[in-house]
Structure formats: structure tokens, C-alpha cells
DRENKOLMI-611752 format. One record per residue (C-alpha): x, y, z; residue in one letter. Coordinates in steps of 0.5 Angstrom, whole numbers, padded with zeros to 4 digits, always signed. Layout:
N
XYZA ...
***
This chain:
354
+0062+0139-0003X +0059+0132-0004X +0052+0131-0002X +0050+0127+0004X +0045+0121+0003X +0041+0118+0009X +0040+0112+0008X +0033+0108+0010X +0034+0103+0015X +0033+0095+0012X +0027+0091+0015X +0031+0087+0019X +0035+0093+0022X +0028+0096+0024X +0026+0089+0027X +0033+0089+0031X +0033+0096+0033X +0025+0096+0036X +0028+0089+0039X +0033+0093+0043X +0029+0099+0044X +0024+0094+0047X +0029+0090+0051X +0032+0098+0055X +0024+0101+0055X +0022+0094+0059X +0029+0094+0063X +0027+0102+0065X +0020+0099+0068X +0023+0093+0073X +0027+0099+0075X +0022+0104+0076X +0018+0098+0079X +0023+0095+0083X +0024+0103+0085X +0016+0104+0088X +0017+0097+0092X +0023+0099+0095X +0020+0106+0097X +0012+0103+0099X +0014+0098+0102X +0010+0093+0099X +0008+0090+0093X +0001+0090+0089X +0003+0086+0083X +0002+0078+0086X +0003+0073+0081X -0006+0073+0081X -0005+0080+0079X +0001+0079+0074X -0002+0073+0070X -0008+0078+0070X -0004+0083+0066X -0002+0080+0062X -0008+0076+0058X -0010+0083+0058X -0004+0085+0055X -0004+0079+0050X -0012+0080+0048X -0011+0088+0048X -0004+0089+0044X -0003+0081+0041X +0002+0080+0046X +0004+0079+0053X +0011+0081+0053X +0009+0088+0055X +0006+0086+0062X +0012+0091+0066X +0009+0098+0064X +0002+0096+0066X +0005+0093+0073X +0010+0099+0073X +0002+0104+0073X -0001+0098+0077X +0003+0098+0083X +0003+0106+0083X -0005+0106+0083X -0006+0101+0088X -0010+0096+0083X -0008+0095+0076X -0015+0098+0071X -0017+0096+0064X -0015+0100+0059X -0008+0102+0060X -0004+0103+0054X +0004+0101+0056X +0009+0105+0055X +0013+0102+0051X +0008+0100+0046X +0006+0109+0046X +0013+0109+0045X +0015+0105+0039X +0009+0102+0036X +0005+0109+0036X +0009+0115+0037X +0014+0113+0032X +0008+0113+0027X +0005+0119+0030X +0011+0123+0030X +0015+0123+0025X +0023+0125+0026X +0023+0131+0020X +0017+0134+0022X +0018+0133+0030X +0025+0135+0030X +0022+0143+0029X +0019+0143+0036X +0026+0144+0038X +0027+0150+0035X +0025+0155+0039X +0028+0161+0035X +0022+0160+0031X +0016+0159+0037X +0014+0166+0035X +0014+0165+0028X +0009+0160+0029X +0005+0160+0034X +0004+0168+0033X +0001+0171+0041X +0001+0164+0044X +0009+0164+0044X +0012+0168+0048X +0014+0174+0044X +0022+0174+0044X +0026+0180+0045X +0032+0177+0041X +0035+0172+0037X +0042+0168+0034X +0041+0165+0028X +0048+0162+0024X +0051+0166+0028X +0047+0173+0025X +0043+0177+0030X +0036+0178+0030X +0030+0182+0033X +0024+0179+0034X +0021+0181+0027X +0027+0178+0024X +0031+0184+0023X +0038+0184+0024X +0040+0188+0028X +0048+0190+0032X +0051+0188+0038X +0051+0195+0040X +0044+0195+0039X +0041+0189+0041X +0045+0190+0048X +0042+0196+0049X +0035+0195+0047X +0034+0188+0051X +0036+0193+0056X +0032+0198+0056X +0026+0192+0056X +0028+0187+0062X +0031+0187+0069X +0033+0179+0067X +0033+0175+0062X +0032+0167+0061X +0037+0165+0054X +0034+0157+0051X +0038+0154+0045X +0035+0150+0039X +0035+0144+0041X +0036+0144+0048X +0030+0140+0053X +0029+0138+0060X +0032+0144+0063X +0038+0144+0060X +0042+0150+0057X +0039+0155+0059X +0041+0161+0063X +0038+0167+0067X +0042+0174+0065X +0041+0180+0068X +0041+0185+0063X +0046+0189+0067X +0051+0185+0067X +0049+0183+0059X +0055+0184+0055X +0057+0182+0048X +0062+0176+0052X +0057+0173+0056X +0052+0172+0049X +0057+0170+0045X +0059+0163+0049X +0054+0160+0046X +0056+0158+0039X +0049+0155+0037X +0042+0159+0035X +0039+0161+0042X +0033+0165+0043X +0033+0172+0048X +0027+0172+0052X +0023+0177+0058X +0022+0172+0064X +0016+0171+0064X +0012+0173+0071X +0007+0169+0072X +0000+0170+0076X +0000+0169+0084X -0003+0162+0084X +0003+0159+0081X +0008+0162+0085X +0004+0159+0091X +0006+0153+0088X +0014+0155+0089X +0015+0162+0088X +0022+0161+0085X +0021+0158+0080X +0016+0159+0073X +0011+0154+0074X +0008+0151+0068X +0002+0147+0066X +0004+0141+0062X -0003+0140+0057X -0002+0134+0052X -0006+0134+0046X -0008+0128+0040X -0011+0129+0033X -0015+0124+0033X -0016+0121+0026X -0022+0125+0023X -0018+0132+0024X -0020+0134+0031X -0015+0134+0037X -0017+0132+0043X -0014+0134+0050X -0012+0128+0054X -0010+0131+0061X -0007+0137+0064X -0001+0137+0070X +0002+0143+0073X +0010+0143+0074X +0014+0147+0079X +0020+0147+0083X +0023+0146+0089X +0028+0149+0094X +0031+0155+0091X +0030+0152+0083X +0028+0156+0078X +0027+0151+0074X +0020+0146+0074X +0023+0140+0070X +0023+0134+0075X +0030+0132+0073X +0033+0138+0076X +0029+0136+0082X +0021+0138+0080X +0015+0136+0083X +0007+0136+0079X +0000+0135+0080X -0005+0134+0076X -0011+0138+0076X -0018+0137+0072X -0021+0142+0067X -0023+0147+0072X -0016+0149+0075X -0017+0145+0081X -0011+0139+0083X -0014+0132+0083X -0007+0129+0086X -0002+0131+0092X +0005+0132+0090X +0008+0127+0086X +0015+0126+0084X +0019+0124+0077X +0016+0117+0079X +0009+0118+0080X +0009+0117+0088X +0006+0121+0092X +0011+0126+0097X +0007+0130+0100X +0012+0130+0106X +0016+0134+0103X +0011+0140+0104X +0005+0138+0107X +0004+0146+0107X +0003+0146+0100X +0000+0139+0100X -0005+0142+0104X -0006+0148+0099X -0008+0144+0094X -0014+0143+0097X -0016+0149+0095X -0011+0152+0090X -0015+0154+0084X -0011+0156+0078X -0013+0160+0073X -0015+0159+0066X -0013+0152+0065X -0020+0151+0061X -0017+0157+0056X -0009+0154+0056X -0013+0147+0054X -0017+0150+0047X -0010+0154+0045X -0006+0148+0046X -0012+0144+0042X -0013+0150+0037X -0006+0151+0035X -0005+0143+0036X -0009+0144+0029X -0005+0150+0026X +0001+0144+0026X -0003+0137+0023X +0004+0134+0022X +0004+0131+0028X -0001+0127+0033X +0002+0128+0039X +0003+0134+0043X +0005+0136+0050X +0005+0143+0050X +0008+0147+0057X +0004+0154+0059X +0005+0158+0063X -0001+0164+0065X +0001+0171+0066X +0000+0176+0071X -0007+0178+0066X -0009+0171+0067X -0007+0170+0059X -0004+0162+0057X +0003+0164+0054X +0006+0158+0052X +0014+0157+0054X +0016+0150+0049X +0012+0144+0045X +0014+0137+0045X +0013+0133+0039X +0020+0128+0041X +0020+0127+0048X +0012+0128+0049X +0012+0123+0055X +0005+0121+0058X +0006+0115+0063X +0005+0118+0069X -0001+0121+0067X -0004+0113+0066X -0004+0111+0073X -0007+0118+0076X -0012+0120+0071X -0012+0115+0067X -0014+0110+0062X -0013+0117+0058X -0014+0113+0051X -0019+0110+0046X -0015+0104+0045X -0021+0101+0039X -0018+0107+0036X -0010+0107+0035X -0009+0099+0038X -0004+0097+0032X -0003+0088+0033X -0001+0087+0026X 
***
């Protein structure tokens, strides 16, 4: 068999392909902006405004072709603030460089969580690696075997395959109903875990779903991880998921544990009219051990330095325990979090105008 060599990309195809990244980055933000006009009826970003945000795109960022993003935050706040970072320029000018794709890409290998991340991870009870079947100390173990002990240790399971993200590929089985059959379907690797039941302050958020905490970290540049913000996701309806491409809802909270934001959408506009009970409960809702999940996720964030920029999702158990369910070092978004909680960036320390 002969052996693949990936070629590197010439300069002049990195400058084409940053140039159409750009061009779709700025096409998304009109479209969100355009979205957030359309639905509050009103348009803060005039043309004072515009001129505005953009000399402080050009005296920030060396240009000011990236005035949408920044218009995109400052029509969803009410005002536009200085010191915003436009998503666009996280996107490929910094996390590019941050997250280098070979050392990025283990974050979807969720087969190797627990190998990893020891006790934060939440332990697995099986896996199928290359088609082999494993426990979760990586001993092989037989169908027959596998069956019967996943059954003897869960009522449900949740099965995640390496690789998949926002939700997709992942099913809910009754162990009951487990069969060889209905494991083999799934050709790739795949990770068996418990599901995890979860402390009753995140089941009043929506009690079908496993609401999560998203926690973003960075490495700064002298070694130490910094926390940027924390958020907490949850699901609609009858959704067992709280991914807010399958319908999800978040809200901010502060280090406390305390929501600092109503319910927000996948846009970052506010819809506490969907469930103005809730939207009430959050003014009082305090989730546990949010200040604790933020140290394990900046703790481990230093056990893996080949990345900078993390955004981990944890869960809190029954005993009040952060477990963490992923962590994102391809797709770990932060624009939704600039026009809340934001400006989250020391931008004297990672700008880049060269």
C-alpha cells in the first residue's frame, strides 16, 4: 500500500481560503443581524453607530472590514462597547493558531475522555474501538459479556460516537431492549455510557433534558488558564438534548451559580416568553458548584497545553460533583457570550495586526 502525504497549502491558497472563510464568516453575521432586526423590530446600528464601529475595528484590528460581527453584538446588546473581539477575526485569525487541527481533533474522540480526564470524565461502561469491544479499563470483553454487564449497571444508556458534535449521533437505549443488533448498527467507534442523573437544580431548568454547563477557558501566554464565562444549556419540550440546534435554550450565570441573563436562543435574543415561569425562576435559581466545575475545567485545561482555547461541557451530579460530558477544541464558539457578558477578551494580549 503507498503512503498518503498531506500536502501543506501554498501562501497564496491560505490567503484564497482565509479570503472565502472571511467572505461566508461576514455573509452568517448580516444574516444574524438582519434576523435580530426583523424579530425586535428595531435597529440600533445607524450609520453614527456604523462609522463608529468601524474606526474602532480599524484602530483595534488593522481593518475595517470587520465591522459586522461587532454590529451583529451591538444590536443584540442595545449599545455597541469597546473591546469586543469579532468573530470572525477568533475565528481564523486567532483560533487557527490556537487550536491546531492534529492536536484539536483528539477532542472528538470521545472513546478516549476517560483515559484522559481520569474521574472528571464520566467513566464509560463500555467501548468499540476498530470494531473490538472494550470495558472501561480497555479490556476486551465478549458481546455476550458486555451485554449482560451493562445491564446489570444501567436501566438507559446514552451511545456517542467519536467524532460526532451538537447533538448528533447519539441515541438513548434501554438496556432491556440491548441487543447485539441494535449495537452493531454503528459501524464507527462509539463510547456506552450510564446517563447521568443530575442534581435537581438543573432539572428545574427543563427536567427531560441533561442540562449542561458550557465553561470556556484560554491559556494565557505565561502558562496559566484563565476562565472567560460560564452558561448553562437546556432543552425544550420533551428534548433530551440541550444543544440549541436541536431546539435548546441557555443562560448565562456568574461564578456564583446565579443566571445573569434571561433565556436566551441560538441568536442571543431574549424569549423568556416562551416560559415566563422559568424566566421567573431564574431569579432565584442558584446552580451548585459552578465555581468548582470552572477550577476542574481550568485544571485539566493545563493537564492538555496543546490547545488554547477550550469550551468544556459539564454536568453536576446528584452529590453536587462536576462530571464533564465533552470538551471542544474544534468548534469552541464564543460570540454569544461578547454582547452578555462580555468584553471577555484582554485584546493588548492576543490582537495580531500583522
Amino acid at each position: 500500500m503507498g503512503m498518503y502525504i498531506v500536502k501543506k497549502l501554498s501562501p497564496l491558497k491560505k490567503r484564497l481560503l482565509k479570503k472565502y472563510r472571511l467572505k461566508q464568516y461576514t455573509k452568517k453575521a448580516h444574516g444574524i443581524r438582519q434576523s435580530v432586526i426583523e424579530r425586535t423590530g428595531s435597529e440600533v446600528v445607524t450609520k453614527k453607530v456604523k462609522d463608529e464601529i468601524k474606526e474602532y475595528s480599524n484602530d483595534v484590528f488593522g481593518t475595517p472590514s470587520l465591522w459586522p460581527w461587532l454590529a451583529v453584538y451591538t444590536e443584540i446588546k442595545g449599545e455597541f462597547i469597546p473591546g469586543w473581539l469579532p468573530n470572525d477575526y477568533f475565528q481564523i485569525t486567532l483560533l487557527d493558531d490556537w487550536n491546531i487541527k492534529r492536536f484539536s481533533e483528539v477532542s472528538d474522540m470521545k472513546t478516549f475522555y476517560h483515559m484522559y480526564f481520569d474521574d472528571f470524565a464520566v467513566k464509560p461502561l463500555a467501548l468499540k474501538v476498530s470494531g473490538i469491544y472494550y470495558d472501561q479499563d480497555w479490556n476486551i470483553i465478549s458481546m455476550d459479556k458486555l451485554i449482560d454487564r451493562i445491564r446489570a449497571e444501567a436501566q438507559e444508556v446514552v451511545v456517542k460516537k467519536d467524532g460526532g458534535f451538537a447533538g448528533r449521533d447519539i441515541r438513548f437505549l434501554k438496556t432491556n431492549d440491548l441487543g447485539i443488533n441494535e449495537l452493531e448498527k454503528d459501524k464507527d467507534n462509539f463510547v456506552i455510557q450510564p446517563v447521568v442523573k443530575q442534581h435537581p437544580v438543573l432539572s428545574k431548568f427543563h427536567k427531560h433534558s441533561l442540562n449542561t454547563l458550557r465553561i470556556a477557558t484560554f491559556l494565557e501566554s505565561d502558562g496559566s488558564v484563565s476562565f472567560k464565562f460560564v452558561l448553562c444549556r437546556f432543552g425544550t419540550g420533551g428534548n433530551r438534548l440541550d444543544n440549541t440546534n436541536a431546539g435548546g435554550r441557555y443562560c448565562f450565570l456568574n461564578v456564583e451559580g446565579k443566571p445573569v441573563s434571561g433565556i436566551l436562543d441560538s441568536v442571543g435574543l431574549n424569549v423568556d416568553q416562551e416560559n415566563l415561569s422559568l424566566a421567573n425562576s431564574l431569579k432565584t435559581i442558584k446552580v451548585p458548584s459552578v465555581k468548582y466545575a470552572i477550577e476542574k475545567c481550568t485544571q485539566h485545561h493545563s493537564y492538555f497545553p496543546y490547545v488554547r482555547y477550550i469550551a468544556w461541557d459539564v454536568c453536576i451530579d446528584l452529590d453536587s460533583e462536576p462530571r464533564m460530558i465533552e470538551w471542544n477544541a474544534i468548534r469552541p464558539g464564543m460570540w454569544q457570550a461578547e454582547p452578555h457578558v462580555g468584553p471577555i477578551w484582554d485584546l493588548k494580549s492576543i490582537i495580531n495586526k500583522t
